[in-house]
FIFIGU-45920 format. One record per residue (C-alpha): residue in three letters; chain; x, y, z. Coordinates in Angstrom, 3 decimals. Each point is the difference from the previous one (the first is absolute). Layout:
BEGIN
r,c,px,py,pz
ALA,A,X,Y,Z;
...
***
This chain:
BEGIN
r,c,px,py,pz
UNK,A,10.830,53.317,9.604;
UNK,A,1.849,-0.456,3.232;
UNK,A,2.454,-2.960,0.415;
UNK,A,-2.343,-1.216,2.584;
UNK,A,-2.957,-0.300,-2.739;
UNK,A,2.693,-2.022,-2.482;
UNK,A,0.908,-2.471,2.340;
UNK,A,-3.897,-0.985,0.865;
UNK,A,-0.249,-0.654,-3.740;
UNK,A,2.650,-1.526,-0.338;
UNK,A,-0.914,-2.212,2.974;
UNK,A,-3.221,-0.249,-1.331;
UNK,A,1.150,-1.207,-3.837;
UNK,A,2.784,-2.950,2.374;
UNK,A,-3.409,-0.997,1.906;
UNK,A,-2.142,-0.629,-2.779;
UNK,A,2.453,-1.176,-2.290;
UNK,A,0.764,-2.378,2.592;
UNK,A,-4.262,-1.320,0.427;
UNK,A,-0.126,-0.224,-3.700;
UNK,A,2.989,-2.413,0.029;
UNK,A,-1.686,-2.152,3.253;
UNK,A,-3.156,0.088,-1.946;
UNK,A,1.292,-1.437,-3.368;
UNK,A,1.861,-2.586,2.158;
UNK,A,-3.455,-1.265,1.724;
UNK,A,-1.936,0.547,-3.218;
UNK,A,2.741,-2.609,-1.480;
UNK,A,-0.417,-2.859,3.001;
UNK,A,-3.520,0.252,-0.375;
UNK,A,0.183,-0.871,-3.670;
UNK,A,2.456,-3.339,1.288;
UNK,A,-1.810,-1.125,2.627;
UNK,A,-3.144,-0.013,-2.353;
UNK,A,1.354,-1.619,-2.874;
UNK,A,1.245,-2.801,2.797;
UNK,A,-3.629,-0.364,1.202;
UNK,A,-1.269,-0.207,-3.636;
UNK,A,2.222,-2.612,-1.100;
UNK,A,-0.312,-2.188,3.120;
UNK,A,-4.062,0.377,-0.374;
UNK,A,0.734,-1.404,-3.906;
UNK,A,1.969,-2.639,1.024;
UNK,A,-2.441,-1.072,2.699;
UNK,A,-2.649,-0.139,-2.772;
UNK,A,2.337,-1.906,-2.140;
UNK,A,1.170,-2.490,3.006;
UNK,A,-3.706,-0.344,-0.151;
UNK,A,-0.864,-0.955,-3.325;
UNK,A,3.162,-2.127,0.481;
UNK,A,-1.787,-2.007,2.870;
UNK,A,-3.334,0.275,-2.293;
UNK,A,1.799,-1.515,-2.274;
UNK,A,1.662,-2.537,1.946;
UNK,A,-3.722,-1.409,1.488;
UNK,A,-1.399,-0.140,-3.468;
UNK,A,-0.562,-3.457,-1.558;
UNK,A,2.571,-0.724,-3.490;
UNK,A,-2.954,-0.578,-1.906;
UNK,A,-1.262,3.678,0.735;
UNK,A,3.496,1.209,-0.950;
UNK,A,1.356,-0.128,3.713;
UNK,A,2.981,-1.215,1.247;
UNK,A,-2.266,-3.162,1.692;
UNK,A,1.865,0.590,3.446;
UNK,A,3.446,1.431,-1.462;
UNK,A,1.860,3.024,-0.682;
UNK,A,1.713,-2.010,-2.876;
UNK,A,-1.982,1.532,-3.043;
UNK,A,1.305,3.499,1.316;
UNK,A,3.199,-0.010,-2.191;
UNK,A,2.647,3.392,0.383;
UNK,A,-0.885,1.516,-3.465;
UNK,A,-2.754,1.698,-1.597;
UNK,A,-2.085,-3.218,-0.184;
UNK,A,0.311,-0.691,3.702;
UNK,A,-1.360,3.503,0.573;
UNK,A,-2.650,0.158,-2.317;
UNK,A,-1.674,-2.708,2.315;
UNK,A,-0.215,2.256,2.415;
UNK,A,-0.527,3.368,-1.306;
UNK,A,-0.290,2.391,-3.084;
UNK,A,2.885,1.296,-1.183;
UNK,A,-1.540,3.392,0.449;
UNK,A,-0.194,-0.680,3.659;
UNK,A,4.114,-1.675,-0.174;
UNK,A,1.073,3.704,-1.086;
UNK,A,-2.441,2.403,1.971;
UNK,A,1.217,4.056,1.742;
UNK,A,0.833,-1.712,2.712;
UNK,A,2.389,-2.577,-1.216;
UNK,A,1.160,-2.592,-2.035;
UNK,A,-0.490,-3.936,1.387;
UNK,A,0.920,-3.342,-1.024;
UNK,A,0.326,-3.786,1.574;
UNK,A,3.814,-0.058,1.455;
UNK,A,0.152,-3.394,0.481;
UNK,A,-2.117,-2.435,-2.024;
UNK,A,-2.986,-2.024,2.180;
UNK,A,0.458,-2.995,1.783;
UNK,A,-2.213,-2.273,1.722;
UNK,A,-0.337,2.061,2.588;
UNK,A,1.403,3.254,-0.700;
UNK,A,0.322,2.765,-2.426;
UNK,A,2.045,2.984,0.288;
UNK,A,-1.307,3.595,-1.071;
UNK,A,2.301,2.748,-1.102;
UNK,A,-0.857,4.057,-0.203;
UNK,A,1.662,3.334,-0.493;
UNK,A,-1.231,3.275,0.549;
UNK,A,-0.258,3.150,-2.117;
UNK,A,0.773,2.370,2.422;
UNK,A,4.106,0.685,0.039;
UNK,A,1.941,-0.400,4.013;
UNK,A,1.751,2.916,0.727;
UNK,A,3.316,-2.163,-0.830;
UNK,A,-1.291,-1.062,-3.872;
UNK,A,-1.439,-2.387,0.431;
UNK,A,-3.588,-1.648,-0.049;
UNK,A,-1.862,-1.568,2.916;
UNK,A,-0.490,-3.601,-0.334;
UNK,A,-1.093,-3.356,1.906;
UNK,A,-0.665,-4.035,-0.724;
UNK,A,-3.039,-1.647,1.506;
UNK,A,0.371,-3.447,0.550;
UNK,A,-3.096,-1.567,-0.475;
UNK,A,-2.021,-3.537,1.428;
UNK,A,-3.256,-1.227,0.102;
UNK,A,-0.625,1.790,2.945;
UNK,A,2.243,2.587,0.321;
UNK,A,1.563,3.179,-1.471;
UNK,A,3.151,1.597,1.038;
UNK,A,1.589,2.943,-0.966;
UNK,A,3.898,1.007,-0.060;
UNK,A,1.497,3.131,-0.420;
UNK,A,3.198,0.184,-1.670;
UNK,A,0.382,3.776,-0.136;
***
């Protein structure tokens, strides 16, 4: 083989090595900004068993017009959701900030490791009316 031959190889090998690594790199975003879209679309359903739960009557096992009854354990969850539903492949959820009167605050973290470590996660603060998400990383 002539040195001419060698070098288009070896360009060759440089050239796909090099798509293989840009390939990996958007496979790997992809996966992020999914597991970001899954966990805000659970915590959307949760905000809105939250508000479900806030419009439902005490004696039906609602919070009768509160957030109150949504406590920041295990039992303040379980009024909103199974625990199989907490802890899904998306993410893992829980109530940040016990419920108020008016207010409950929704916390969930992702599955899917940032490029830095870490995992993707966000609070929804949640009203009667309203449900609004914050991203923290």
């Amino acid at each position: 083989m002539g040195q001419q031959q060698l070098l288009l190889i070896i360009l060759g090998v440089i050239i796909v090595g090099i798509a293989v690594a840009v390939g990996i790199t958007m496979f790997q975003d992809n996966a992020v900004d999914q597991n970001r879209s899954a966990v805000i679309a659970d915590m959307t359903t949760l905000a809105a068993k939250a508000q479900q739960y806030y419009a439902k009557p005490t004696t039906l096992g609602g919070g009768g017009n509160s957030f109150v009854g949504l406590t920041a354990d295990a039992a303040g969850l379980g009024n909103l959701a199974s625990t199989a539903f907490t802890n899904n492949p998306n993410g893992t959820y829980s109530i940040k900030t016990a419920g108020t009167a008016t207010t409950v605050v929704l916390h969930g973290i992702g599955k899917t490791a940032l490029s830095d470590g870490t995992f993707p996660s966000y609070d929804m603060s949640v009203t009667s009316q309203t449900q609004t998400p914050t991203k923290l990383n």
